[in-house]
N, CA, C and O atoms as a Tripos MOL2 file, in Angstrom:
@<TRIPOS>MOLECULE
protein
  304   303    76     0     0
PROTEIN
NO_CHARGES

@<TRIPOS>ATOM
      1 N         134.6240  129.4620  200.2670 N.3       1 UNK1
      2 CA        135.5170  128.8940  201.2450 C.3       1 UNK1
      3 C         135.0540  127.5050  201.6210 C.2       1 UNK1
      4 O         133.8570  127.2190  201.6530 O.2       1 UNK1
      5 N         135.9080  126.7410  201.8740 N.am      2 UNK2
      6 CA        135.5930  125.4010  202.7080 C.3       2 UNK2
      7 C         136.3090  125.1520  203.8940 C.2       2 UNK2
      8 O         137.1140  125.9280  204.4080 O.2       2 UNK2
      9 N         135.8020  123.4090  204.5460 N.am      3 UNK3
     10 CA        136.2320  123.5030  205.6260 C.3       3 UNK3
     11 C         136.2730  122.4640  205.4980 C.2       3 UNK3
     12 O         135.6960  121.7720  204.6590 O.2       3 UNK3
     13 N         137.3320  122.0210  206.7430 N.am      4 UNK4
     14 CA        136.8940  120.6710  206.7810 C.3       4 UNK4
     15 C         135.9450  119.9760  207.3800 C.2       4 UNK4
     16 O         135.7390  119.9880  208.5930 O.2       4 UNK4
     17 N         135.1410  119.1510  206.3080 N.am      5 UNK5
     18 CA        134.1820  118.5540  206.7980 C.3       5 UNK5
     19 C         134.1020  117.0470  207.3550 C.2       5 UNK5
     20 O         133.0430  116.4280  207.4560 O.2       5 UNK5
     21 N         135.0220  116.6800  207.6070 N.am      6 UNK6
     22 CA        135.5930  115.7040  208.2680 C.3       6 UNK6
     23 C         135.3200  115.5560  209.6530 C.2       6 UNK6
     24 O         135.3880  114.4350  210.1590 O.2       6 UNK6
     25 N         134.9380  116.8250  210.5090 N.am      7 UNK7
     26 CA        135.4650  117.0650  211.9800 C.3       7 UNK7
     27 C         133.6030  116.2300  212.6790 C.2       7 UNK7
     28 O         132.4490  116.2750  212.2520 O.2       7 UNK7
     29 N         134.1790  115.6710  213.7120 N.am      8 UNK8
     30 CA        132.8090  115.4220  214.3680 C.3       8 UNK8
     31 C         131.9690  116.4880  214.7450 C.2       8 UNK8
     32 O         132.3660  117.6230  214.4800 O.2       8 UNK8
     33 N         130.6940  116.3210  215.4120 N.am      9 UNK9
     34 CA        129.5500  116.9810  215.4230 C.3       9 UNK9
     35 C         130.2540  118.1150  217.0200 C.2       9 UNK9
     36 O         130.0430  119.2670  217.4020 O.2       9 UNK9
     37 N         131.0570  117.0370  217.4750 N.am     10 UNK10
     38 CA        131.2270  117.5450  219.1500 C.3      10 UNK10
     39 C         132.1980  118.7330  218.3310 C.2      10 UNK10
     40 O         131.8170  119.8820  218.5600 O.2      10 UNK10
     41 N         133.3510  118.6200  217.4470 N.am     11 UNK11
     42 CA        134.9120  119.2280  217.1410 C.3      11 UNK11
     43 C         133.5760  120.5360  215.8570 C.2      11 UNK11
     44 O         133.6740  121.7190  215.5310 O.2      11 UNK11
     45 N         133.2630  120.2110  215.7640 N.am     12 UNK12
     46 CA        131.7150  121.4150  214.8320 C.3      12 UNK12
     47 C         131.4640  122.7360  216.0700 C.2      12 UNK12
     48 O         131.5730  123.9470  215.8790 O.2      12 UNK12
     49 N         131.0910  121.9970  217.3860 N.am     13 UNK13
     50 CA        130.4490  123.0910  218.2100 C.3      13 UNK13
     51 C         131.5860  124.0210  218.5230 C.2      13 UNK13
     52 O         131.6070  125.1980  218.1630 O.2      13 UNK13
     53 N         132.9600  123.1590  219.5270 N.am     14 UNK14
     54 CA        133.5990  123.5070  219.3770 C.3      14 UNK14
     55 C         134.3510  124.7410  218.3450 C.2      14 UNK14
     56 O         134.7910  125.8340  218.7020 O.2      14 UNK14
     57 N         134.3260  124.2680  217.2530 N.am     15 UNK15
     58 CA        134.8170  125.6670  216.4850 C.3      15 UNK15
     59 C         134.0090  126.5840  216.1620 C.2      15 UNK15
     60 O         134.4750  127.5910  215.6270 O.2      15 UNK15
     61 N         133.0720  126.5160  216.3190 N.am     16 UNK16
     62 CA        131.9360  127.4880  216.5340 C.3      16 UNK16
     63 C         131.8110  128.5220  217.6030 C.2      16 UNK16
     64 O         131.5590  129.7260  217.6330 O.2      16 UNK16
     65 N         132.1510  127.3560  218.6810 N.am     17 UNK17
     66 CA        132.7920  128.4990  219.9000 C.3      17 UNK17
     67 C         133.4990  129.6730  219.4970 C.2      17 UNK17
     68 O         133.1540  130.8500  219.6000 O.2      17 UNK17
     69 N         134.8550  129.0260  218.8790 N.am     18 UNK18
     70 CA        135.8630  130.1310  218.6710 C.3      18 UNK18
     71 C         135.6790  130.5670  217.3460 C.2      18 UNK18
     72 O         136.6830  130.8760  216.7040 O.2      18 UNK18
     73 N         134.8110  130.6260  216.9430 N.am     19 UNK19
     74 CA        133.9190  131.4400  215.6050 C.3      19 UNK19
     75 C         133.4960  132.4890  216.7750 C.2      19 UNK19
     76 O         134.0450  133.5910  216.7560 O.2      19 UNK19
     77 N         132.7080  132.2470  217.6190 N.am     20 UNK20
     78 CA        131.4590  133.0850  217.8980 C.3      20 UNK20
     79 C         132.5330  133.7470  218.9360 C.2      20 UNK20
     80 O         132.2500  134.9150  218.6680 O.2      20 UNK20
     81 N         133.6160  133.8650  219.9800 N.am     21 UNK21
     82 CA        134.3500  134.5150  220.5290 C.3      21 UNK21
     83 C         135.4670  135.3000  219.7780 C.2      21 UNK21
     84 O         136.1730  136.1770  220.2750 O.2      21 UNK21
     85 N         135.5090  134.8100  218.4150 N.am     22 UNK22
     86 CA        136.4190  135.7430  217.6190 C.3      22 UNK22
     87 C         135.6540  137.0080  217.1150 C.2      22 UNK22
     88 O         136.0900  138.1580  217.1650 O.2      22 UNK22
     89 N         134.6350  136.6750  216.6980 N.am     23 UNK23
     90 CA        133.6250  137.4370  216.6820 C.3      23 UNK23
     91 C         133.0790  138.3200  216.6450 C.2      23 UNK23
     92 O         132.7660  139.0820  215.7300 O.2      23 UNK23
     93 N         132.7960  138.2810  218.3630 N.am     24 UNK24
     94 CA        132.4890  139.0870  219.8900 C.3      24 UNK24
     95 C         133.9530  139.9130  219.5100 C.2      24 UNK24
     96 O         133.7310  140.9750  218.9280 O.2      24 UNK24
     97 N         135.1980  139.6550  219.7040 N.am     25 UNK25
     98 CA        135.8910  140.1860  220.2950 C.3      25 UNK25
     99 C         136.3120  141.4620  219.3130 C.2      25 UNK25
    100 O         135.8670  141.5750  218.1710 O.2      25 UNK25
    101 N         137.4210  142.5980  220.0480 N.am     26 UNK26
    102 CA        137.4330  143.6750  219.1710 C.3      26 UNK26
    103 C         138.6780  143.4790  218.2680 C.2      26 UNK26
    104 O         139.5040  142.6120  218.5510 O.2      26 UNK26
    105 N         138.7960  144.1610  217.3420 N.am     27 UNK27
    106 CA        139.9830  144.1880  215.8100 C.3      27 UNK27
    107 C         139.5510  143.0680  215.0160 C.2      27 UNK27
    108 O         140.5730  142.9750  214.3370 O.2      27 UNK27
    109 N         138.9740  142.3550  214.6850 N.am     28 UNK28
    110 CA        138.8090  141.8880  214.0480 C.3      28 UNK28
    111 C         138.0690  142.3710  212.5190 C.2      28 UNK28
    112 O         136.8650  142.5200  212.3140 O.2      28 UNK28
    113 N         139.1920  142.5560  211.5530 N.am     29 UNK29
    114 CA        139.0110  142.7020  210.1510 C.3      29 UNK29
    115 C         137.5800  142.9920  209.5270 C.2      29 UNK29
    116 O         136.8220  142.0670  209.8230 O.2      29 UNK29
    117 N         137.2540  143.5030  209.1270 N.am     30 UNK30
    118 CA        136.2910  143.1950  208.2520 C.3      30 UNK30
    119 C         135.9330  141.7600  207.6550 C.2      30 UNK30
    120 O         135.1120  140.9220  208.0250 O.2      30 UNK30
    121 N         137.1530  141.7820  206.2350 N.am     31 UNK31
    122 CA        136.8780  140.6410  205.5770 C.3      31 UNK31
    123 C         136.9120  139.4260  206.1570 C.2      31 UNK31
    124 O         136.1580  138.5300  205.7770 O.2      31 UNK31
    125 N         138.1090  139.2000  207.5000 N.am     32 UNK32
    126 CA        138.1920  138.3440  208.4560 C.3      32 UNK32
    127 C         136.8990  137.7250  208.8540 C.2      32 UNK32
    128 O         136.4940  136.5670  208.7560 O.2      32 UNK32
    129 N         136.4580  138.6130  209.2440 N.am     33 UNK33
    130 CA        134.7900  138.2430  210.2390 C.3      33 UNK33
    131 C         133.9580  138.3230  209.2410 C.2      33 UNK33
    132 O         132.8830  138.8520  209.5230 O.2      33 UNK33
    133 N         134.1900  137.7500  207.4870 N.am     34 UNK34
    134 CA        133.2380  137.8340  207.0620 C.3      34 UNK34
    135 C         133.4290  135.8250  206.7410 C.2      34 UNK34
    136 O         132.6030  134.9170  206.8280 O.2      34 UNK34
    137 N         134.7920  135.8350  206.3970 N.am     35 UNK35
    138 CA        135.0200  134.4540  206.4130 C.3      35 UNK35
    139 C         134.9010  133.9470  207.4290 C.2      35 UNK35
    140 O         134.5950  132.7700  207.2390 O.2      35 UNK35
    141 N         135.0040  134.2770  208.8890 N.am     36 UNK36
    142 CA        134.4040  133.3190  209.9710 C.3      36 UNK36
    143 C         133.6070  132.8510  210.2160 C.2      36 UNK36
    144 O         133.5130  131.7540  210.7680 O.2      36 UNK36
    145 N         132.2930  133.9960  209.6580 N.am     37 UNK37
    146 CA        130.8630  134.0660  209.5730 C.3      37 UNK37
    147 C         130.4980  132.9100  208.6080 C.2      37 UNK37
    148 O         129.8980  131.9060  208.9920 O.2      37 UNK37
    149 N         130.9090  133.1210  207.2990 N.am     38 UNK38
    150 CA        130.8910  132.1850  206.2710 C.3      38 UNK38
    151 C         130.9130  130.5660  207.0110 C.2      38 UNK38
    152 O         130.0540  129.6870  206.9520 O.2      38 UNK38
    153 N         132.3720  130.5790  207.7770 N.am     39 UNK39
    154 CA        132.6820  129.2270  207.9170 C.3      39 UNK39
    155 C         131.3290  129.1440  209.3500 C.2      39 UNK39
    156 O         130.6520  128.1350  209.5500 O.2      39 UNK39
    157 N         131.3000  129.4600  209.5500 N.am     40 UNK40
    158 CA        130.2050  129.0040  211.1550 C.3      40 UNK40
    159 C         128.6740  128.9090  210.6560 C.2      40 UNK40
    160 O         127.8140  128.3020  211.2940 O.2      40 UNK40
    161 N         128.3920  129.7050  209.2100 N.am     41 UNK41
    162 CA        127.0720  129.0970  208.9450 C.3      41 UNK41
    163 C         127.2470  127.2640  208.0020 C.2      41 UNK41
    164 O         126.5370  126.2620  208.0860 O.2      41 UNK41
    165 N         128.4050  127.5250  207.2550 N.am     42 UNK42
    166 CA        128.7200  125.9920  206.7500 C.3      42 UNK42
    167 C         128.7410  124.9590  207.4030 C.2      42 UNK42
    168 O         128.3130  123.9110  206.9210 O.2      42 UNK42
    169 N         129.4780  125.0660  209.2260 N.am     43 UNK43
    170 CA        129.8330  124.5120  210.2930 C.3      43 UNK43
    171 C         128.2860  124.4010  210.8700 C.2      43 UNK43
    172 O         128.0440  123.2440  211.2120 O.2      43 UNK43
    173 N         127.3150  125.1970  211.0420 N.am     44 UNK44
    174 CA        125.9610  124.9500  211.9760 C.3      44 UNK44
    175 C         125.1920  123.7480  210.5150 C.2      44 UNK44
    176 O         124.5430  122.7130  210.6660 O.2      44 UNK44
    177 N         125.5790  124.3790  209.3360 N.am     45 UNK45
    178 CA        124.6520  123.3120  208.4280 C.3      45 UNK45
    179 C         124.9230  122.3160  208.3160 C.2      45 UNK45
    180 O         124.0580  121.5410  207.9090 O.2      45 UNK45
    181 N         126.5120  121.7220  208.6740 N.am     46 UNK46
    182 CA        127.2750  120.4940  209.2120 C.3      46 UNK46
    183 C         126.3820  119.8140  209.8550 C.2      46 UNK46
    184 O         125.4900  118.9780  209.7160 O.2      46 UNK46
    185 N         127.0690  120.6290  210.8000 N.am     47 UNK47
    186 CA        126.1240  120.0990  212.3820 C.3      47 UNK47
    187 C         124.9830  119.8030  212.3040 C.2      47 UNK47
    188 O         124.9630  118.5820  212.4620 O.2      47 UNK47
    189 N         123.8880  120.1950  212.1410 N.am     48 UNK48
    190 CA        122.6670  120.5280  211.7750 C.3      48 UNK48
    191 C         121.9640  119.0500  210.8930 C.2      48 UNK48
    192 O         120.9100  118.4360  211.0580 O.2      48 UNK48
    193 N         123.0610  118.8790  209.9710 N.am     49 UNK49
    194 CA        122.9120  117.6100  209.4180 C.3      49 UNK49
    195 C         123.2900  116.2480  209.9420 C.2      49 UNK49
    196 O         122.7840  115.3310  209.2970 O.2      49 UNK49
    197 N         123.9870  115.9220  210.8650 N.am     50 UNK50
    198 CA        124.5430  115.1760  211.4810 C.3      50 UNK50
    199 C         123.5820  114.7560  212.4840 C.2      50 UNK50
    200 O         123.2640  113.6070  212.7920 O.2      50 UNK50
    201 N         123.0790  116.1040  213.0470 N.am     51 UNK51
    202 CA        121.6670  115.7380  214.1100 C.3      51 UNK51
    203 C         120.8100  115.1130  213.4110 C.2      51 UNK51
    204 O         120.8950  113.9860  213.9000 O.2      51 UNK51
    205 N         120.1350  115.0610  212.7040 N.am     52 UNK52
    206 CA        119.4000  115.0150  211.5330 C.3      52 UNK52
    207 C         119.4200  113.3390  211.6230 C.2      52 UNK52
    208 O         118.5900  112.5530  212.0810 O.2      52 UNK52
    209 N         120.8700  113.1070  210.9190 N.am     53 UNK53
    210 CA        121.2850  111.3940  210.6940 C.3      53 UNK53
    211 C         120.9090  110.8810  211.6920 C.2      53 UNK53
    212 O         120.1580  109.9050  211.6980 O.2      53 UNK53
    213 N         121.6570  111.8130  213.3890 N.am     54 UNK54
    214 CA        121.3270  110.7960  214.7000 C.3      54 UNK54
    215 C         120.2050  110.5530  215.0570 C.2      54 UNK54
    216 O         119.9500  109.6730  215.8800 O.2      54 UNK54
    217 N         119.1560  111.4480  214.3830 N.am     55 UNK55
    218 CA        117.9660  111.3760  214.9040 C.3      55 UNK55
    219 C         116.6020  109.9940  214.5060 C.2      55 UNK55
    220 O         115.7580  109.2660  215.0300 O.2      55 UNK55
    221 N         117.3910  110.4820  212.8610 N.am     56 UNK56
    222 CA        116.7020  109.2580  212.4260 C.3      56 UNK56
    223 C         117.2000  107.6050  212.7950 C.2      56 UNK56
    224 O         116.4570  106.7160  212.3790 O.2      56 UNK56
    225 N         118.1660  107.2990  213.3950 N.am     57 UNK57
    226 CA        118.8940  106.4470  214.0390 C.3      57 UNK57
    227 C         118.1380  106.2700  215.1970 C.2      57 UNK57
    228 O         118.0450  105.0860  215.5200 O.2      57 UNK57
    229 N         117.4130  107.2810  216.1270 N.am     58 UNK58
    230 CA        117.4170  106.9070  217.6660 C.3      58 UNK58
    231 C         116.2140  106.0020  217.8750 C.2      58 UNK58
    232 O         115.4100  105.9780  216.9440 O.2      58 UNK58
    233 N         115.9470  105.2220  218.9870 N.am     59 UNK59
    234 CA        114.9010  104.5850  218.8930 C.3      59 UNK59
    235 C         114.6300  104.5840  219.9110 C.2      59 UNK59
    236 O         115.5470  104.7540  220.7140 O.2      59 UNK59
    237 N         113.2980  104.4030  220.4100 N.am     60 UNK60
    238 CA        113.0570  104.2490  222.1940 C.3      60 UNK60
    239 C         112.5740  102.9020  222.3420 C.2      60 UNK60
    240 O         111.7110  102.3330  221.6730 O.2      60 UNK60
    241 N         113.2010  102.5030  223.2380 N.am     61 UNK61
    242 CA        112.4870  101.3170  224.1190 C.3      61 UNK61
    243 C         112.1030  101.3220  224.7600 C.2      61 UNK61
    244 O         112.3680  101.8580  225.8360 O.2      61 UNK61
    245 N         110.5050  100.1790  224.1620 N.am     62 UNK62
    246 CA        108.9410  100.5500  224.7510 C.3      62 UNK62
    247 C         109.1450   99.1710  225.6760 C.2      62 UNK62
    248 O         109.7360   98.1820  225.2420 O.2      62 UNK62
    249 N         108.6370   99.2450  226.8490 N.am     63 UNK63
    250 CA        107.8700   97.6530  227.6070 C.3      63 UNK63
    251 C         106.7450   97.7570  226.9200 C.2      63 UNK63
    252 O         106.1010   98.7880  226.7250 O.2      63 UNK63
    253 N         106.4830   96.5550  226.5110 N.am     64 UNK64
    254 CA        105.1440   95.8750  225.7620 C.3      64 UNK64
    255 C         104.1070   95.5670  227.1840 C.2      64 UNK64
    256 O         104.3630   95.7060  228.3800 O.2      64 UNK64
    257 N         102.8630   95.1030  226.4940 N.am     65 UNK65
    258 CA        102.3160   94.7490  227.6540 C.3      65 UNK65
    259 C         102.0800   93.4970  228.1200 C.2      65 UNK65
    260 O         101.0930   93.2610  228.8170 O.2      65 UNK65
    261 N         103.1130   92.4120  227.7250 N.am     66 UNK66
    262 CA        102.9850   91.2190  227.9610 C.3      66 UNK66
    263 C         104.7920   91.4400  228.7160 C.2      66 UNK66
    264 O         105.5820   90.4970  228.6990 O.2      66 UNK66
    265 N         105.0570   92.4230  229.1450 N.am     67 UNK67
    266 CA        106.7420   92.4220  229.8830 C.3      67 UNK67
    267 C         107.7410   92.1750  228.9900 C.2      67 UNK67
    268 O         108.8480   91.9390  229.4750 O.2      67 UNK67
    269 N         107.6560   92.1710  228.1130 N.am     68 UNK68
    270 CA        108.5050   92.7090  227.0430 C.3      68 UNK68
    271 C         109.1030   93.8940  226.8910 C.2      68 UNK68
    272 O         108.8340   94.8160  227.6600 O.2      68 UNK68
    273 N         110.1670   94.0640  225.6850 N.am     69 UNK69
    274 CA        110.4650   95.0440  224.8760 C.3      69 UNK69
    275 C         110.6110   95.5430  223.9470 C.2      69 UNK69
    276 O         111.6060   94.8720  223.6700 O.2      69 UNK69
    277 N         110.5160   96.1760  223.1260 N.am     70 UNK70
    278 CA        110.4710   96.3860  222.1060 C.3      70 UNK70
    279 C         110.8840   97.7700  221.6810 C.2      70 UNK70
    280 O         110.6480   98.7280  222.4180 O.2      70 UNK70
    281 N         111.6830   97.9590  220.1620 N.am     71 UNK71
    282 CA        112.1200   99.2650  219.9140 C.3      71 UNK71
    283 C         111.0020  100.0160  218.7670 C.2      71 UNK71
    284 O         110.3760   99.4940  217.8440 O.2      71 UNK71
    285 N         111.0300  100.9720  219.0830 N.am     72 UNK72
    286 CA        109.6310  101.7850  217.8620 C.3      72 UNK72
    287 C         110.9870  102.9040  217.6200 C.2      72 UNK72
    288 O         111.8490  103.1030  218.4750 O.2      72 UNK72
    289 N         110.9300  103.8350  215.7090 N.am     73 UNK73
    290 CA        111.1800  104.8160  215.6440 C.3      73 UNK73
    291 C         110.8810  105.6990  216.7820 C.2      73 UNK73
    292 O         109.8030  105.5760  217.3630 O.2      73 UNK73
    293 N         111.7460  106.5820  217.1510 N.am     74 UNK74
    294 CA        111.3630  107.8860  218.0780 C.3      74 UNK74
    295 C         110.4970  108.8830  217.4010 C.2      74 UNK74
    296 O         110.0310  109.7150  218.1800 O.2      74 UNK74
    297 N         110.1110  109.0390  215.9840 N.am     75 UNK75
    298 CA        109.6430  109.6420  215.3940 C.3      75 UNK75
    299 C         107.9150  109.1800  215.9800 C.2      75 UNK75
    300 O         107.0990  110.0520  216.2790 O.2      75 UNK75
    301 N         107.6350  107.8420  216.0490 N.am     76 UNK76
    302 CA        106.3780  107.8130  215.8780 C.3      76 UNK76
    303 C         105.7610  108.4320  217.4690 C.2      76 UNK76
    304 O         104.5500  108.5390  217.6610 O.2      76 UNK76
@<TRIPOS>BOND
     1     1     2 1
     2     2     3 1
     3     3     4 2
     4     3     5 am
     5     5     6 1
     6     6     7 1
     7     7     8 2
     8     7     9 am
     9     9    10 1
    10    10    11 1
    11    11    12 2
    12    11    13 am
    13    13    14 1
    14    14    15 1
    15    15    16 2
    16    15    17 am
    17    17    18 1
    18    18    19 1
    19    19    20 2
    20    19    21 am
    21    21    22 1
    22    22    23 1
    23    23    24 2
    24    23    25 am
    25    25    26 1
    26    26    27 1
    27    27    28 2
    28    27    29 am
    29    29    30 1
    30    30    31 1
    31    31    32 2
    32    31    33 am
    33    33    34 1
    34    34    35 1
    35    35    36 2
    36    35    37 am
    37    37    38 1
    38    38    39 1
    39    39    40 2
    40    39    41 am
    41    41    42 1
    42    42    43 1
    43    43    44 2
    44    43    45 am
    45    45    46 1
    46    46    47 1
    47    47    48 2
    48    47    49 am
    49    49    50 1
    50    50    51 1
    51    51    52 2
    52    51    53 am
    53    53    54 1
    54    54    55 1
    55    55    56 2
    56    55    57 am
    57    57    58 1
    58    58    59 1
    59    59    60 2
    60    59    61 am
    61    61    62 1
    62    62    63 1
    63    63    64 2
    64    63    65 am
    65    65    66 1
    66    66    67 1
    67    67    68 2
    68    67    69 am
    69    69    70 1
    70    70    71 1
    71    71    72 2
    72    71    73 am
    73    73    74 1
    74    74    75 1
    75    75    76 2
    76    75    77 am
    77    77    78 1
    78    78    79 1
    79    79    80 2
    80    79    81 am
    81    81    82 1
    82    82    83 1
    83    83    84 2
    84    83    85 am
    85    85    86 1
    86    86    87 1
    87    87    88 2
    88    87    89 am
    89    89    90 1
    90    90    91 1
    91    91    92 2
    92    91    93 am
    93    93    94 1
    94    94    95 1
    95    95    96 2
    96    95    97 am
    97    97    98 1
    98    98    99 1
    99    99   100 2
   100    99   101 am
   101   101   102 1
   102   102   103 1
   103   103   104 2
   104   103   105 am
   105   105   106 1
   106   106   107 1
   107   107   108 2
   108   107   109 am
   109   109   110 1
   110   110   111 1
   111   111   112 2
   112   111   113 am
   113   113   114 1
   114   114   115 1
   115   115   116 2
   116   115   117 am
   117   117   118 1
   118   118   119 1
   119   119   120 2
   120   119   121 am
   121   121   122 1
   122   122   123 1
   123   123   124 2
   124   123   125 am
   125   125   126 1
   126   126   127 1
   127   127   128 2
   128   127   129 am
   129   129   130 1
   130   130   131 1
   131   131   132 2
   132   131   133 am
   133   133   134 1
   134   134   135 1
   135   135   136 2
   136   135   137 am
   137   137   138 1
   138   138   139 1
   139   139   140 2
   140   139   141 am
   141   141   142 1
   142   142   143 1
   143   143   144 2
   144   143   145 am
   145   145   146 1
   146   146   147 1
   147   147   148 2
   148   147   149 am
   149   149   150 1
   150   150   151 1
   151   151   152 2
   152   151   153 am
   153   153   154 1
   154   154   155 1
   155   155   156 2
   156   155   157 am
   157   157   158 1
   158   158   159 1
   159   159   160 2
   160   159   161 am
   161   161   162 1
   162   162   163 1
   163   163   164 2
   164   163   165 am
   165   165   166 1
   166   166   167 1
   167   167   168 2
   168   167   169 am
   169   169   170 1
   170   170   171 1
   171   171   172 2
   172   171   173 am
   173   173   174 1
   174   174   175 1
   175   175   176 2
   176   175   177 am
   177   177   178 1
   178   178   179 1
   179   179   180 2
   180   179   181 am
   181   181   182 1
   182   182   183 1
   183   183   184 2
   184   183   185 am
   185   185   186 1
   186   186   187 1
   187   187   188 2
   188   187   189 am
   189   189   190 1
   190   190   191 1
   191   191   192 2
   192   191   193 am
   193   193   194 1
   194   194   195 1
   195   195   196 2
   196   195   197 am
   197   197   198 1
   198   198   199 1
   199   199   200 2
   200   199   201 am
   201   201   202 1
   202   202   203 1
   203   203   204 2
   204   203   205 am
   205   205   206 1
   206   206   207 1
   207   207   208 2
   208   207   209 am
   209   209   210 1
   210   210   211 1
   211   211   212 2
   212   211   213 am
   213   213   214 1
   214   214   215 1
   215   215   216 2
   216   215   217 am
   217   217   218 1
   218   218   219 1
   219   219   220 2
   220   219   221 am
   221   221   222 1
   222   222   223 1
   223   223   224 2
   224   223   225 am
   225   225   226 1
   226   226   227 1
   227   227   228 2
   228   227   229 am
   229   229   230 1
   230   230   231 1
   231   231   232 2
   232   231   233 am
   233   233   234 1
   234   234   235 1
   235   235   236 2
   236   235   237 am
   237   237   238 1
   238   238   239 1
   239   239   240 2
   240   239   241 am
   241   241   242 1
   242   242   243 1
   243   243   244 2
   244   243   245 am
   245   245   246 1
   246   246   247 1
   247   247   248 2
   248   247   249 am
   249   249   250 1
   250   250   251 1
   251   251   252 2
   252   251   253 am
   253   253   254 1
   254   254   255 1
   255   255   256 2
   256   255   257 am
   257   257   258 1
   258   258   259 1
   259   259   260 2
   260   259   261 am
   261   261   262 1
   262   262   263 1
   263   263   264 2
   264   263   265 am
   265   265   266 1
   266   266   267 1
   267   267   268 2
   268   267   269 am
   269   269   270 1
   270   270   271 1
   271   271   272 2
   272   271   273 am
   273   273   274 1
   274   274   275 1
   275   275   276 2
   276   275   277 am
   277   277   278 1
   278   278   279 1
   279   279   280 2
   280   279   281 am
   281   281   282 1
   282   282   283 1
   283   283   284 2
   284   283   285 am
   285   285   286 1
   286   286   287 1
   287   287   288 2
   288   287   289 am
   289   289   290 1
   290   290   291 1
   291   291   292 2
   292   291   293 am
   293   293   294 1
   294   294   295 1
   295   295   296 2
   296   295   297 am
   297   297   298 1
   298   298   299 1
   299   299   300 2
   300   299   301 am
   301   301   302 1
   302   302   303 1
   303   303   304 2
@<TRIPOS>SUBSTRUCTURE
     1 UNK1         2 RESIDUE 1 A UNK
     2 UNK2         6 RESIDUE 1 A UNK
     3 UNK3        10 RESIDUE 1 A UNK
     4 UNK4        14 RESIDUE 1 A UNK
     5 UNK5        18 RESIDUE 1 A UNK
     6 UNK6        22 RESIDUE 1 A UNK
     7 UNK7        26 RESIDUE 1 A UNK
     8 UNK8        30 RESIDUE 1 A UNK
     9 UNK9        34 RESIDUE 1 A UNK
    10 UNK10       38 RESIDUE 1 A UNK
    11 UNK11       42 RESIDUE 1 A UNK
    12 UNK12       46 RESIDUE 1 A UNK
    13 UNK13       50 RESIDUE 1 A UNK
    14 UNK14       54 RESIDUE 1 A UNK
    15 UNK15       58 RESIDUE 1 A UNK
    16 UNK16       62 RESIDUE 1 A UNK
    17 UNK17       66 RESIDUE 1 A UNK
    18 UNK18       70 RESIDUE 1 A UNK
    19 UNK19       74 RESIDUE 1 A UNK
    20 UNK20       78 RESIDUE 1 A UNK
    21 UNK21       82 RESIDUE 1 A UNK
    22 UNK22       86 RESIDUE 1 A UNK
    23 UNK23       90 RESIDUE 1 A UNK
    24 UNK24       94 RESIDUE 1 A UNK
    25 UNK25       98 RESIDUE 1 A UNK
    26 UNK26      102 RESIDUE 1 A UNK
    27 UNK27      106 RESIDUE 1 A UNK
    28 UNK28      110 RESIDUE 1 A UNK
    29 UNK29      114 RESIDUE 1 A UNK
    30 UNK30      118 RESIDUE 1 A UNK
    31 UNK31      122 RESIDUE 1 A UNK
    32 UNK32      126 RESIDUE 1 A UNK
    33 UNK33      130 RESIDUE 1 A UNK
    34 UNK34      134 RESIDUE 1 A UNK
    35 UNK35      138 RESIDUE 1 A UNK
    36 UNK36      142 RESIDUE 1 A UNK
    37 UNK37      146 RESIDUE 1 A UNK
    38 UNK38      150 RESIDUE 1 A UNK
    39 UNK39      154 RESIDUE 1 A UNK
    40 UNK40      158 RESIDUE 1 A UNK
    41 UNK41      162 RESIDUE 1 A UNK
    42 UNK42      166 RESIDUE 1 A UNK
    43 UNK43      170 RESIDUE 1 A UNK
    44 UNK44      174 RESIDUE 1 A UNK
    45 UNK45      178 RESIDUE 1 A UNK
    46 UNK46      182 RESIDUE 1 A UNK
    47 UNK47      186 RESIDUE 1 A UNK
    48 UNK48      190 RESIDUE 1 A UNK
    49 UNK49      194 RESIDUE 1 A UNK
    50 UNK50      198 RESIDUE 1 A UNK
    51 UNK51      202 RESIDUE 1 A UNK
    52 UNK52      206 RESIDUE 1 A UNK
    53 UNK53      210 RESIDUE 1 A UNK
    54 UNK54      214 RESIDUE 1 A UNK
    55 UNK55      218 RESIDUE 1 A UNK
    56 UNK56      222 RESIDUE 1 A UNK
    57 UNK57      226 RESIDUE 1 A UNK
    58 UNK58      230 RESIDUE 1 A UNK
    59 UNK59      234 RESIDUE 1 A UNK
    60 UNK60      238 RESIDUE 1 A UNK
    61 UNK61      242 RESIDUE 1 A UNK
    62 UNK62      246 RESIDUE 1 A UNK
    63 UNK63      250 RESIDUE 1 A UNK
    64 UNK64      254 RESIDUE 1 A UNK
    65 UNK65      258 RESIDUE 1 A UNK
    66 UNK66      262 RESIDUE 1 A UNK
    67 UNK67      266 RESIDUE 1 A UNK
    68 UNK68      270 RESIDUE 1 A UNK
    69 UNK69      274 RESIDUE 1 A UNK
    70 UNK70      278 RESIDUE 1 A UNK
    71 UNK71      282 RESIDUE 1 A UNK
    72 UNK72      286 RESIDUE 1 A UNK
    73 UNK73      290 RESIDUE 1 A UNK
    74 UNK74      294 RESIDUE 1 A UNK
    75 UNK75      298 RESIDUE 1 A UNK
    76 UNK76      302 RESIDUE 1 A UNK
């Protein structure tokens, strides 16, 4: 199965929501809740990757010690 992988990181959690409340809830199919399941682990490895990108992106800004600023990886 696929999905679309188009959707932002925020429109990811979101359907995850209503992954994880379809779920929970009762009648739901067998095979149904096997493709939901399917799509919500594809959807967290989405997601998952996207954090990933933002992370390596983020940077903190340090004051130096001459009153400055300066940006360092957040990693270090």
């Amino acid at each position: 199965m696929t999905f679309e992988q188009t959707m932002t990181f925020e429109e990811d959690l979101l359907r995850l929501e209503a992954i994880a409340e379809a779920l929970q809830g009762e009648g739901v199919p067998l095979e149904e809740a096997l493709v939901l399941f399917e799509e919500g682990i594809q959807r967290i490895r989405h997601a998952s990757a996207e954090l990933t990108r933002a992370d390596a992106r983020l940077a903190v800004l340090i004051e130096q010690s001459d009153a400055t600023f300066a940006l360092r990886p957040l990693a270090e």
